[in-house]
C-alpha beads as a LAMMPS data file, in Angstrom:
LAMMPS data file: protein, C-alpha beads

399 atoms
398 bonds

1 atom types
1 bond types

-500.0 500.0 xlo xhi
-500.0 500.0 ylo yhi
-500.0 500.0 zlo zhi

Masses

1 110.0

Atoms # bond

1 1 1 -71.361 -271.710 128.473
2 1 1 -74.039 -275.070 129.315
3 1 1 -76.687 -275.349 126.607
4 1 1 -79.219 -274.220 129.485
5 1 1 -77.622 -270.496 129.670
6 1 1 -77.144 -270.822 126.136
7 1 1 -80.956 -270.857 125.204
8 1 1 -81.714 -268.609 127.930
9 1 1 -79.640 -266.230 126.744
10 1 1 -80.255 -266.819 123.182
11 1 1 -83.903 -266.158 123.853
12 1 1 -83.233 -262.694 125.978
13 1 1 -81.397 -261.780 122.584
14 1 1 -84.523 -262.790 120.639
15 1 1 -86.915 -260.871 123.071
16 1 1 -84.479 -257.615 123.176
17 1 1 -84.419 -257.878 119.169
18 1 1 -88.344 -258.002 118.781
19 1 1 -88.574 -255.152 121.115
20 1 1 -85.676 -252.572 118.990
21 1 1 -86.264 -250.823 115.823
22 1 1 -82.901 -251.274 114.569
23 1 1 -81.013 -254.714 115.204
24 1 1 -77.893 -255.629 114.580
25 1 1 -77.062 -258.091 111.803
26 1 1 -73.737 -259.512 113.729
27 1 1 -76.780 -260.599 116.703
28 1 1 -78.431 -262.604 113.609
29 1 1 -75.551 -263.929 112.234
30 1 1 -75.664 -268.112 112.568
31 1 1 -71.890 -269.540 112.664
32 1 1 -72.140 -272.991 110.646
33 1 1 -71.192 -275.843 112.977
34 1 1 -70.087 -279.950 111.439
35 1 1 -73.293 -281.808 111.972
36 1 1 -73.081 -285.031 113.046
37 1 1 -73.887 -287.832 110.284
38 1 1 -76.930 -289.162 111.655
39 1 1 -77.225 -293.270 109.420
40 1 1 -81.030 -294.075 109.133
41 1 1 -82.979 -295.988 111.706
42 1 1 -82.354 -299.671 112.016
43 1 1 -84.642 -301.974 109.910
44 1 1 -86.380 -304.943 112.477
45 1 1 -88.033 -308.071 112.297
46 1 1 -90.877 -306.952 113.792
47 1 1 -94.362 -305.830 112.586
48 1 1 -94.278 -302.346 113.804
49 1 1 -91.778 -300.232 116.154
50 1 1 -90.739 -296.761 117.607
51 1 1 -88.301 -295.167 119.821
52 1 1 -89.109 -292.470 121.551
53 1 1 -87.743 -290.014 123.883
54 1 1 -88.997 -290.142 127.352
55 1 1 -88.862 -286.571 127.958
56 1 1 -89.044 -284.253 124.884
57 1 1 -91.621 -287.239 123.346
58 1 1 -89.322 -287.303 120.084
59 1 1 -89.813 -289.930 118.244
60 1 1 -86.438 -290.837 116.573
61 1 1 -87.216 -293.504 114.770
62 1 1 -90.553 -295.710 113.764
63 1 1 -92.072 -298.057 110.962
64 1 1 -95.407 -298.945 110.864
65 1 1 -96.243 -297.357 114.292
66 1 1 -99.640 -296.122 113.861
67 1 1 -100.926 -300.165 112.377
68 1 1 -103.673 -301.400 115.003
69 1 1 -102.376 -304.644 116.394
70 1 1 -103.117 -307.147 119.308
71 1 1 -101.142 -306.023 122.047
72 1 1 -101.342 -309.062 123.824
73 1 1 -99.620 -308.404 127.884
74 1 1 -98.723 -305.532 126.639
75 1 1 -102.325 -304.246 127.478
76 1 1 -101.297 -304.709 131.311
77 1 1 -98.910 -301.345 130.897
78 1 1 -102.719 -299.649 130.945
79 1 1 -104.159 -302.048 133.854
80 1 1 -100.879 -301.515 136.073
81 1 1 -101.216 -297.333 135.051
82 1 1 -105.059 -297.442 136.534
83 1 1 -103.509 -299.083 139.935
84 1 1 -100.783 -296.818 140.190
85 1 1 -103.224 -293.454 139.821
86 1 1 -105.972 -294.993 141.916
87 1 1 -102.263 -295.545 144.465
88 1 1 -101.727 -291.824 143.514
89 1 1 -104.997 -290.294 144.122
90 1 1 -104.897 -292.238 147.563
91 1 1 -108.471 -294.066 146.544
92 1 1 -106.646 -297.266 147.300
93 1 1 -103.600 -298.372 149.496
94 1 1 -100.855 -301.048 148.633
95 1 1 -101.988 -302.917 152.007
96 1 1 -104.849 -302.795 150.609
97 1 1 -106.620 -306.567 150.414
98 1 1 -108.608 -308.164 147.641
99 1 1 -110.898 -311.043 147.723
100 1 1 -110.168 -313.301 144.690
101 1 1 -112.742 -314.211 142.741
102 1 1 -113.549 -317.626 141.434
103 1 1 -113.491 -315.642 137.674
104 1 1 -109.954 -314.330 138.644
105 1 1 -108.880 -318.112 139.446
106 1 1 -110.341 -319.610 136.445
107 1 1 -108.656 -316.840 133.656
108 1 1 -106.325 -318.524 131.909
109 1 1 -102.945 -317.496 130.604
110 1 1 -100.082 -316.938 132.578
111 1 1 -100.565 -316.084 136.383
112 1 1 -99.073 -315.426 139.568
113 1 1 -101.265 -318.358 140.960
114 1 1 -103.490 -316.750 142.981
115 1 1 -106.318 -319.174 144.838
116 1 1 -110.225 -318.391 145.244
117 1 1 -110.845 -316.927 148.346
118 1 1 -107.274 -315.655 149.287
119 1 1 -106.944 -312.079 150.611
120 1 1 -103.752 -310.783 148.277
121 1 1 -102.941 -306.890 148.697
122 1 1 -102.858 -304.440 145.967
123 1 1 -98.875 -304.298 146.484
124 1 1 -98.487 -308.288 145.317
125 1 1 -101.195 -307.872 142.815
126 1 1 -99.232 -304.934 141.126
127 1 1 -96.194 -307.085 141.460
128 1 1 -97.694 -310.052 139.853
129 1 1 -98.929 -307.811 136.853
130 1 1 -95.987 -306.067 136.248
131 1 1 -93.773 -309.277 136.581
132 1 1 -94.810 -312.043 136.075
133 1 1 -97.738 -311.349 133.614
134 1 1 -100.435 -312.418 136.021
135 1 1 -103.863 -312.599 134.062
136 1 1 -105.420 -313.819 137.404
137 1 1 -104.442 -310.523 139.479
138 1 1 -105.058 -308.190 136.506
139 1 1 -108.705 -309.429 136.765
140 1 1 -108.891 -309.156 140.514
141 1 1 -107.701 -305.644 140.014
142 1 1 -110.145 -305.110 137.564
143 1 1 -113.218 -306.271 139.638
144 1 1 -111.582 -304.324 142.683
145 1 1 -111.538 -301.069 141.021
146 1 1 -114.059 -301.149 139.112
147 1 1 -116.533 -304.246 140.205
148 1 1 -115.801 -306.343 136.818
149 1 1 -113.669 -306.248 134.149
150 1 1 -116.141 -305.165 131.749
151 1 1 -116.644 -301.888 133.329
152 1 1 -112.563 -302.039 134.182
153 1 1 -112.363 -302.099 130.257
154 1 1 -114.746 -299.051 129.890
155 1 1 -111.898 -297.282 132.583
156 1 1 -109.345 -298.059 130.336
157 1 1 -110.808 -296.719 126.861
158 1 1 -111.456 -293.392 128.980
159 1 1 -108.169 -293.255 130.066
160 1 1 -107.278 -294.303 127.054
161 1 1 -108.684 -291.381 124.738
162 1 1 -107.350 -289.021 127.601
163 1 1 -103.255 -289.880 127.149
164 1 1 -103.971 -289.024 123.343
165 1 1 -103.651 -293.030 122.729
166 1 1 -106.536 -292.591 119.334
167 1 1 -105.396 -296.030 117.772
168 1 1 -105.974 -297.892 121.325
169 1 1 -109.076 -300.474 122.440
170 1 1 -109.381 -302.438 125.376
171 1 1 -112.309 -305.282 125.699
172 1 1 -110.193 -306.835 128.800
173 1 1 -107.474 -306.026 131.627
174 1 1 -105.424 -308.797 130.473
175 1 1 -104.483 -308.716 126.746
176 1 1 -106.340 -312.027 126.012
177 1 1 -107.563 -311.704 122.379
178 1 1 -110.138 -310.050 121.466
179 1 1 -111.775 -308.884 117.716
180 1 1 -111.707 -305.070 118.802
181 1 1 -108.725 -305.640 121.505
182 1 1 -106.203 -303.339 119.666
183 1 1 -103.344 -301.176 120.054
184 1 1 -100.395 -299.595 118.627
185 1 1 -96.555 -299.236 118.800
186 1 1 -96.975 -295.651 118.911
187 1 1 -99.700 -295.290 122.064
188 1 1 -97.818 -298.053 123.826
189 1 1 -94.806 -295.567 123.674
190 1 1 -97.029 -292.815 125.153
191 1 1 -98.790 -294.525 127.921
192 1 1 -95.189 -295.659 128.989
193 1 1 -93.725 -292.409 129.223
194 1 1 -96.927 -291.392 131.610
195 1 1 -95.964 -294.795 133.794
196 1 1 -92.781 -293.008 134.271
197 1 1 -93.117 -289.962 134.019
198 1 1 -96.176 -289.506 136.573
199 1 1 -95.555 -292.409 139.075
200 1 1 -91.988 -292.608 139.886
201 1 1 -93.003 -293.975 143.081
202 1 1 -94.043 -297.347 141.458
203 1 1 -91.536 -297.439 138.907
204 1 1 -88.890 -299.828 140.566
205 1 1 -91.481 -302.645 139.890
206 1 1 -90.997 -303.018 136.347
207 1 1 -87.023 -303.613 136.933
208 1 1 -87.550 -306.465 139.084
209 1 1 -86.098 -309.809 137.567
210 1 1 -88.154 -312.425 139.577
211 1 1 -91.223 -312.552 141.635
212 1 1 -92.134 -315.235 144.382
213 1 1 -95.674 -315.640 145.891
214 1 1 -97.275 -318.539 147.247
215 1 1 -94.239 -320.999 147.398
216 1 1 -93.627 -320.607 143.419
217 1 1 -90.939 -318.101 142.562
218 1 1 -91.331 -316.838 138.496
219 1 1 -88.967 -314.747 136.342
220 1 1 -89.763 -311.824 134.686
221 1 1 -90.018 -311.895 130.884
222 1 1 -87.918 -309.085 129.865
223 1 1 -84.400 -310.940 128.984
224 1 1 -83.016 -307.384 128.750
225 1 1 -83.057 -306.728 132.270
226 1 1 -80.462 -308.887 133.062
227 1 1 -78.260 -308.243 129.576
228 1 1 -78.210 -304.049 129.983
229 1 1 -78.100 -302.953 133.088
230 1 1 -78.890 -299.480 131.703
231 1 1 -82.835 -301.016 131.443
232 1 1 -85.303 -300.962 133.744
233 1 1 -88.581 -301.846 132.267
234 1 1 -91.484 -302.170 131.181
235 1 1 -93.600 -305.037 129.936
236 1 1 -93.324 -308.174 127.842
237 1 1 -96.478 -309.659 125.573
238 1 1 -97.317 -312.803 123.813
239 1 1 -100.292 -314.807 122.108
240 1 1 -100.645 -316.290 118.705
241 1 1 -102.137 -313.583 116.954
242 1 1 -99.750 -310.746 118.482
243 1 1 -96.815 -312.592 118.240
244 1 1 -93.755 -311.668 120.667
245 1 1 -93.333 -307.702 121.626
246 1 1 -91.466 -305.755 123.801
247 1 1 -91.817 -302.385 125.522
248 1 1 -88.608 -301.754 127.004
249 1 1 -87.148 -298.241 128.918
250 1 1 -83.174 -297.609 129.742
251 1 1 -81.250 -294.522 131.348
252 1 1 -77.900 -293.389 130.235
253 1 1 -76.099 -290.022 131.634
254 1 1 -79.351 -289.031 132.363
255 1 1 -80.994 -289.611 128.830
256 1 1 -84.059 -292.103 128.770
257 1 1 -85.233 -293.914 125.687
258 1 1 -88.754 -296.019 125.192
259 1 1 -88.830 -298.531 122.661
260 1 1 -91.521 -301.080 121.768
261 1 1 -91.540 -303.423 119.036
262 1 1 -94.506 -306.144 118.313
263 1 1 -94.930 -308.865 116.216
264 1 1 -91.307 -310.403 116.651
265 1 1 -91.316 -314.305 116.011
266 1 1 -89.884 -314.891 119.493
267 1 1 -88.574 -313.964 123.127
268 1 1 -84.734 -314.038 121.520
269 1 1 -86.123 -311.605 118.310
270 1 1 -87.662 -308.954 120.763
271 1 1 -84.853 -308.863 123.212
272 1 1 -82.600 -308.421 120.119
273 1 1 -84.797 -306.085 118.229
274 1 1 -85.172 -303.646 120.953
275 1 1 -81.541 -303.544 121.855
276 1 1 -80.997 -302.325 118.769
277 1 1 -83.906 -299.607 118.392
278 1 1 -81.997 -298.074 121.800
279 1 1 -78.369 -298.968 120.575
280 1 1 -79.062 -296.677 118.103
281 1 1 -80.831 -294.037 119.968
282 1 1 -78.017 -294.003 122.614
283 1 1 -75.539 -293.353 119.862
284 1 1 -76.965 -290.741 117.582
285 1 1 -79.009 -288.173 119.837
286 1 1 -78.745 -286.789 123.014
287 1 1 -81.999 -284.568 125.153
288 1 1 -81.011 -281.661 126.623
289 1 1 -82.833 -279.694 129.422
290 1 1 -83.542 -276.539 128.281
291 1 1 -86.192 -274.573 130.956
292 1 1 -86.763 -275.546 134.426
293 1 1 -90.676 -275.230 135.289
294 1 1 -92.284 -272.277 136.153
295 1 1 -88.958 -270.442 134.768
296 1 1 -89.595 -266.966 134.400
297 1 1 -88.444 -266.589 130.804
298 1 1 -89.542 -262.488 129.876
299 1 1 -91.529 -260.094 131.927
300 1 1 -93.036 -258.010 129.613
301 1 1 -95.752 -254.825 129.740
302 1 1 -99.216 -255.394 131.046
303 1 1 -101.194 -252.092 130.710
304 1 1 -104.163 -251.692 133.154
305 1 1 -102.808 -253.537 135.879
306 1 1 -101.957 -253.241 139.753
307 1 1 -98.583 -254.387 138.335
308 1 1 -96.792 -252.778 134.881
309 1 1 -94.724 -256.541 134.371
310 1 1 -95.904 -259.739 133.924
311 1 1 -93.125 -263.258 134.414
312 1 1 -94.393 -265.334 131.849
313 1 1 -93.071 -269.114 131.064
314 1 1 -93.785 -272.393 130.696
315 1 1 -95.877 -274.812 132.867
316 1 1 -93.663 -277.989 132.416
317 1 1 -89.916 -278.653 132.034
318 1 1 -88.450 -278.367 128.496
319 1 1 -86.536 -280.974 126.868
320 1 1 -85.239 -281.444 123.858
321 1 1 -83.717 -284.378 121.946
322 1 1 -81.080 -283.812 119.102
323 1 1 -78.631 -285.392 117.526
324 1 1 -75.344 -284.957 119.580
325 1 1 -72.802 -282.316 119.026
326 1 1 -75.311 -279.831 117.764
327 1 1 -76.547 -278.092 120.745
328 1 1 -74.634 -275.031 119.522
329 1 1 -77.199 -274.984 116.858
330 1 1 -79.952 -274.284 119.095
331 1 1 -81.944 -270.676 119.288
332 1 1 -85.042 -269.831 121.234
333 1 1 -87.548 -267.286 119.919
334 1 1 -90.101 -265.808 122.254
335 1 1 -94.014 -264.669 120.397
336 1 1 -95.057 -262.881 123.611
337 1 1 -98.551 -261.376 123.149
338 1 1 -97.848 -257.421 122.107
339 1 1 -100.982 -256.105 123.931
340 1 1 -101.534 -257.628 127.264
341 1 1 -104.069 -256.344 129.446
342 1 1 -105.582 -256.667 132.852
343 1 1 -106.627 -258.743 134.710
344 1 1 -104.386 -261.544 134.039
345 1 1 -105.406 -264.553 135.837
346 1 1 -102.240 -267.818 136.327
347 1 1 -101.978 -270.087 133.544
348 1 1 -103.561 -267.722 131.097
349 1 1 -101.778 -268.425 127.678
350 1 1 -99.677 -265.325 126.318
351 1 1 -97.828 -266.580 123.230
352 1 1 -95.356 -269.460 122.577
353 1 1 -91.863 -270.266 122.677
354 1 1 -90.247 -271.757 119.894
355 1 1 -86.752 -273.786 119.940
356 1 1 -84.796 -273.874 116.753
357 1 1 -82.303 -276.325 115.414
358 1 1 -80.927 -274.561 112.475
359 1 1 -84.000 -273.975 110.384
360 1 1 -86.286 -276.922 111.972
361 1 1 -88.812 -275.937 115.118
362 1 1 -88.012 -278.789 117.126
363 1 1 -90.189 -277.682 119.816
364 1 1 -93.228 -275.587 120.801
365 1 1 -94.802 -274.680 124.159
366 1 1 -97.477 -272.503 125.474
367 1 1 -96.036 -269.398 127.564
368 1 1 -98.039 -268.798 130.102
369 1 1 -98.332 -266.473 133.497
370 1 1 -96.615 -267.487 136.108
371 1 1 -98.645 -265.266 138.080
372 1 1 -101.530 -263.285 138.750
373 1 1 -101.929 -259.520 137.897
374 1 1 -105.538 -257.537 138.855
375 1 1 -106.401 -254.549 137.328
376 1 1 -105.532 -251.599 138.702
377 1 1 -107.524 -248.547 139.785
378 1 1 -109.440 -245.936 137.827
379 1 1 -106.446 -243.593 137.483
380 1 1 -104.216 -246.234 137.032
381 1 1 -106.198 -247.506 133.949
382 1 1 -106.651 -244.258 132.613
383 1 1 -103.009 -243.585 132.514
384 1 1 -102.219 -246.785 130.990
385 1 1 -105.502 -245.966 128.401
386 1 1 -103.304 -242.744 127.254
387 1 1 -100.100 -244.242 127.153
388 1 1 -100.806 -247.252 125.268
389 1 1 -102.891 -244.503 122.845
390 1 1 -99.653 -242.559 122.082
391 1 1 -97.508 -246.238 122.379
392 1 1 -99.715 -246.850 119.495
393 1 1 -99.294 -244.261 117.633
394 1 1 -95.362 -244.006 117.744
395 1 1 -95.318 -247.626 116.828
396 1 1 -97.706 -246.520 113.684
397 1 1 -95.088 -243.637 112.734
398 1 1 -92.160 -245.872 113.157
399 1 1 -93.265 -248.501 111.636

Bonds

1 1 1 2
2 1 2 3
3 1 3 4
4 1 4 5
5 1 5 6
6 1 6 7
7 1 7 8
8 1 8 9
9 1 9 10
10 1 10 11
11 1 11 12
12 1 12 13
13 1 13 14
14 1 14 15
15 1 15 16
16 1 16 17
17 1 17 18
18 1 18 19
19 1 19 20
20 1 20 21
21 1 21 22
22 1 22 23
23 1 23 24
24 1 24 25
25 1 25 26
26 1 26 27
27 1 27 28
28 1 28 29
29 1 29 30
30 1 30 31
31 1 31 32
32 1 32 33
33 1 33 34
34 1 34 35
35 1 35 36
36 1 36 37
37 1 37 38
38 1 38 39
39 1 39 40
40 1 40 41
41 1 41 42
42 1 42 43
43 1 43 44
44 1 44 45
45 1 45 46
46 1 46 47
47 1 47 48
48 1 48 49
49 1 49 50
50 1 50 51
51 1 51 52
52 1 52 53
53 1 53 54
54 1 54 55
55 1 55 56
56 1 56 57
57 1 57 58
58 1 58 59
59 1 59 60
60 1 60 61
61 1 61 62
62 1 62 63
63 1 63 64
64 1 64 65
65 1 65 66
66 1 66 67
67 1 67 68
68 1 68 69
69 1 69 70
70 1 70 71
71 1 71 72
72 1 72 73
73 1 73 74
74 1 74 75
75 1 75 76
76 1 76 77
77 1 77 78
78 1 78 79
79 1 79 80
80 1 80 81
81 1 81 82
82 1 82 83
83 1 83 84
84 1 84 85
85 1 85 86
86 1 86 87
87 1 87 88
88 1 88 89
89 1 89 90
90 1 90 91
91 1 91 92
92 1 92 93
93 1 93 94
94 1 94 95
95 1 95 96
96 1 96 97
97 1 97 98
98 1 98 99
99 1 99 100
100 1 100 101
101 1 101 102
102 1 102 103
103 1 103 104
104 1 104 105
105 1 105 106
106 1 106 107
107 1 107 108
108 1 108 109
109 1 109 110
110 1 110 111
111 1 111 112
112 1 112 113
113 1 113 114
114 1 114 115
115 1 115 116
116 1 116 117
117 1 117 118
118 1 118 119
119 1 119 120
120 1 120 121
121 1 121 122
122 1 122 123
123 1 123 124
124 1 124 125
125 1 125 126
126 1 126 127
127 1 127 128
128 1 128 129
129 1 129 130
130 1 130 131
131 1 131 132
132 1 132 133
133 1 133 134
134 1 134 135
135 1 135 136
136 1 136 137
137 1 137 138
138 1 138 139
139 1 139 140
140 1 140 141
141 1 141 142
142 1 142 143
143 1 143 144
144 1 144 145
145 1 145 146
146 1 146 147
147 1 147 148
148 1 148 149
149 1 149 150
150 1 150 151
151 1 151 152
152 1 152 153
153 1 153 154
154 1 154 155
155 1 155 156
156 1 156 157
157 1 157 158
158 1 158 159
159 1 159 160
160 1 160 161
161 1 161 162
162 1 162 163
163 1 163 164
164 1 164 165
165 1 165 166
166 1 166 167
167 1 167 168
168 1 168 169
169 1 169 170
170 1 170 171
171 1 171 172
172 1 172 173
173 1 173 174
174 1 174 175
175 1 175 176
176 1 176 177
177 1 177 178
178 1 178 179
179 1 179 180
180 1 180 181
181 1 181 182
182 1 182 183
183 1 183 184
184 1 184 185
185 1 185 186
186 1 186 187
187 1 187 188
188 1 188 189
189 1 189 190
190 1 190 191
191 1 191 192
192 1 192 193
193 1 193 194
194 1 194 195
195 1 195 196
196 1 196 197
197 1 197 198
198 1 198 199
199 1 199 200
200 1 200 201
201 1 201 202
202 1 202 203
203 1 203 204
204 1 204 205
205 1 205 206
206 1 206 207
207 1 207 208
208 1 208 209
209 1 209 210
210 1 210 211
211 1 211 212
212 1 212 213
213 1 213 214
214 1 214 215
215 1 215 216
216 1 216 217
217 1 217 218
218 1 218 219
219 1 219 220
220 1 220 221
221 1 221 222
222 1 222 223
223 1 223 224
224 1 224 225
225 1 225 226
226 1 226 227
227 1 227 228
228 1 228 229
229 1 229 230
230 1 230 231
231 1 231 232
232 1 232 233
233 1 233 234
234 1 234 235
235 1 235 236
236 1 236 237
237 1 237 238
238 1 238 239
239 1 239 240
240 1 240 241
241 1 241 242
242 1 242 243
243 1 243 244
244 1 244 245
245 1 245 246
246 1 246 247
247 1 247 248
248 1 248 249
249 1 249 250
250 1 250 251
251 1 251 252
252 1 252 253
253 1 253 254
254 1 254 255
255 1 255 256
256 1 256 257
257 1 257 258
258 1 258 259
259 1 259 260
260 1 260 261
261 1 261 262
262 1 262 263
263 1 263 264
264 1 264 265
265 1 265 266
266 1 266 267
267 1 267 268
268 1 268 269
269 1 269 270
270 1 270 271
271 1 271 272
272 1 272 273
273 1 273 274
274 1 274 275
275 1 275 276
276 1 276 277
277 1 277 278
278 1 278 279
279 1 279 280
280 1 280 281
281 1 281 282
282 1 282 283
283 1 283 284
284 1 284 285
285 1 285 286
286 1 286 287
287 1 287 288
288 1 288 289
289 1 289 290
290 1 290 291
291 1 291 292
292 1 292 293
293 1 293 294
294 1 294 295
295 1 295 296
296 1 296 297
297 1 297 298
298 1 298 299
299 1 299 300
300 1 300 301
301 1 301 302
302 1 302 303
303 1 303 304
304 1 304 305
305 1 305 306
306 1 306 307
307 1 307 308
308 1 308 309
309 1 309 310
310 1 310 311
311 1 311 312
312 1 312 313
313 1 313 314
314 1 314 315
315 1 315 316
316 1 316 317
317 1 317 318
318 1 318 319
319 1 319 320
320 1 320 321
321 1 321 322
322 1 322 323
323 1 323 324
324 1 324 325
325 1 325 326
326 1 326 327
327 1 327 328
328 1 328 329
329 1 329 330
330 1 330 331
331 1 331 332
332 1 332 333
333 1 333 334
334 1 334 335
335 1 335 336
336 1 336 337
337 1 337 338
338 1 338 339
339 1 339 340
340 1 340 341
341 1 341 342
342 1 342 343
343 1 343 344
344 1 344 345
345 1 345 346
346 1 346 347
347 1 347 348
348 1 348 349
349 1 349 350
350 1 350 351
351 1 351 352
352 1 352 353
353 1 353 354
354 1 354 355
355 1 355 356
356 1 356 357
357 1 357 358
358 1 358 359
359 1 359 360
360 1 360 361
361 1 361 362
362 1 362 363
363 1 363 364
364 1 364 365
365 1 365 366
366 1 366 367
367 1 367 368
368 1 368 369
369 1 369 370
370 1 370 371
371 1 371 372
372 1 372 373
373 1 373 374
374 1 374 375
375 1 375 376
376 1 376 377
377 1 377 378
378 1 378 379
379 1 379 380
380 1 380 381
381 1 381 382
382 1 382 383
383 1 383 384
384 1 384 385
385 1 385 386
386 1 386 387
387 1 387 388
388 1 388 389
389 1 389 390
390 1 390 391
391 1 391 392
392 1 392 393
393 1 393 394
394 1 394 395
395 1 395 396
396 1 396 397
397 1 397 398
398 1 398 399
């Protein structure tokens, strides 16, 4: 039986058990399985890493993560994210063409060399970002979007505080240092799994090995993308202060992995570092698919209603990352709401799933209605009043 049935029917078993007055102690029985010997994380020469999950958002391994730190180009993942929403929202096109400023000309750093005056669309802008670094089109992004990068900066600490990054402040688009420029290993992990988890579409970019514009043809920083084929992104960083880091993203048989390390002592140290934060992932743990979204998962009573059922589940795919060979260990429990009434509107939370591994909760969503249920009429109600009354009661006596 796939680990998908498995849970699904694990968590009918659950639901069935909550809802009986006797239950069988063969159906709680738990059949010891041989774990898998799971070494501890890697130790780096870095300042502060994690590895995260791209899916479930486990973090499987992690030192120093939360330590504010100058993210140097790394603060482009954000500038790059605003483009690709503003792309998403259709507020901006990749034809799109942008007047280069003389300020956009003059920032220093690296660039995609860019000229005063020149009319460069959004699509080469992005590219030189993503690529090649470009501190020249990640201020004429910055003054496209937002009419200076001052106010571009303000965008970013919104967004910012909205992804859940609490450690995170921009002063600039381009990672140039800054006394309150600041970020951490952990929210550069999140914001990359909303680059690739929300815009797909643009995702490509930040596999690309060189970039050409104007005559002058530039690799991209990321030595990994030409060592593991298996990675395909995201963004290099360096200045004096920051040091050398490295947010990096690979696929294997369907399992994705975000590391980032900072404050390595070189291009050669972050490559190497990070291979090893997802060597390690690769090897230990796998993420599993559990739920579909919008899978109906239990359709239990709803007094009052036009309807007597409600399909309740979850508003999002659910993954889950474990170490491998242990998916036999999983169980799902369902805490569905024991007195739902009408009206019932879609979305409305109704309890919460829980997914087991062994004794640990290893993760917990929101069920929620996957539909809509009105109340019914007068003599519908009133009938549901009395038998909920004597539902009550017998419960009472039972119990």
């Amino acid at each position: 039986m796939n680990i998908t049935k498995s849970i699904r029917r694990t968590a009918q078993l659950c639901l069935l058990a909550a809802l009986c007055t006797v239950t069988s102690s063969a159906m709680a029985q738990v059949i010891p399985q041989p774990q898998t010997v799971i070494p501890a994380p890697p130790q780096l020469a870095a300042s502060s890493w994690i590895l995260m999950d791209a899916d479930s958002g486990r973090v499987l391994a992690e030192h120093n993560s939360d330590e504010r730190l100058p993210p140097a180009s790394l603060t482009k993942l954000m500038t790059a994210y605003l483009v690709e929403r503003e792309l998403d929202r259709g507020t901006i096109n990749l034809d799109d063409m942008v007047s280069i400023s003389e300020k956009a000309w003059r920032t220093g750093g690296s660039k995609m060399f860019i000229e005063v005056g020149d009319q460069v669309s959004i699509s080469n802008l992005l590219k030189g970002i993503i690529i090649v670094s470009g501190n020249d089109a990640s201020v004429a992004v910055a003054e496209h979007l937002a009419g200076g990068e001052a106010p571009f900066a303000d965008l970013m600490n919104q967004h910012a505080t909205r992804l859940g990054m609490h450690n995170t402040n921009f002063q600039n688009a381009t990672g140039l240092p800054g006394e309150e420029h600041y970020s951490t290993a952990r929210d550069m992990a999140l914001l990359s799994q909303y680059i690739i988890n929300d815009y797909p579409d643009h995702y490509a970019i930040y596999s690309q090995r060189n970039f050409s514009f104007g005559g002058i043809d530039q690799p991209n920083r990321n030595r990994l993308l030409w060592r593991d084929p298996t990675v395909d992104g995201l963004k290099t960083g360096w200045t004096t202060e920051a040091g050398y880091g490295l947010v990096s993203s690979a696929l294997r048989d369907g399992m994705r992995l975000i590391s980032v390390v900072m404050g390595t002592s070189s291009e050669e140290s972050r490559a190497q570092e990070s291979q090893k934060l997802l060597s390690y992932g690769f090897r230990f743990y796998e993420t599993v698919k559990l739920y579909e979204q919008d899978a109906v998962l239990a359709t239990p009573r709803v007094w009052g209603g036009d309807s007597n059922e409600l399909r309740v589940g979850v508003n999002g795919e659910v993954f889950v990352t474990l170490p491998r060979n242990r998916n036999e260990e999983l169980r799902a429990s369902l805490n569905i709401n024991s007195d739902l009434r009408a009206p019932v509107a879609i979305g409305d939370e109704v309890g919460t799933l829980e997914v087991y591994l062994g004794e640990d909760v290893v993760s917990e969503r929101r069920l929620v209605a996957l539909e809509s249920v009105e109340e019914g009429g007068l003599f519908k109600r009133f009938f549901d009043q009395v038998r909920r009354f004597f539902s009550g009661l017998i419960g009472n006596f039972t119990g």
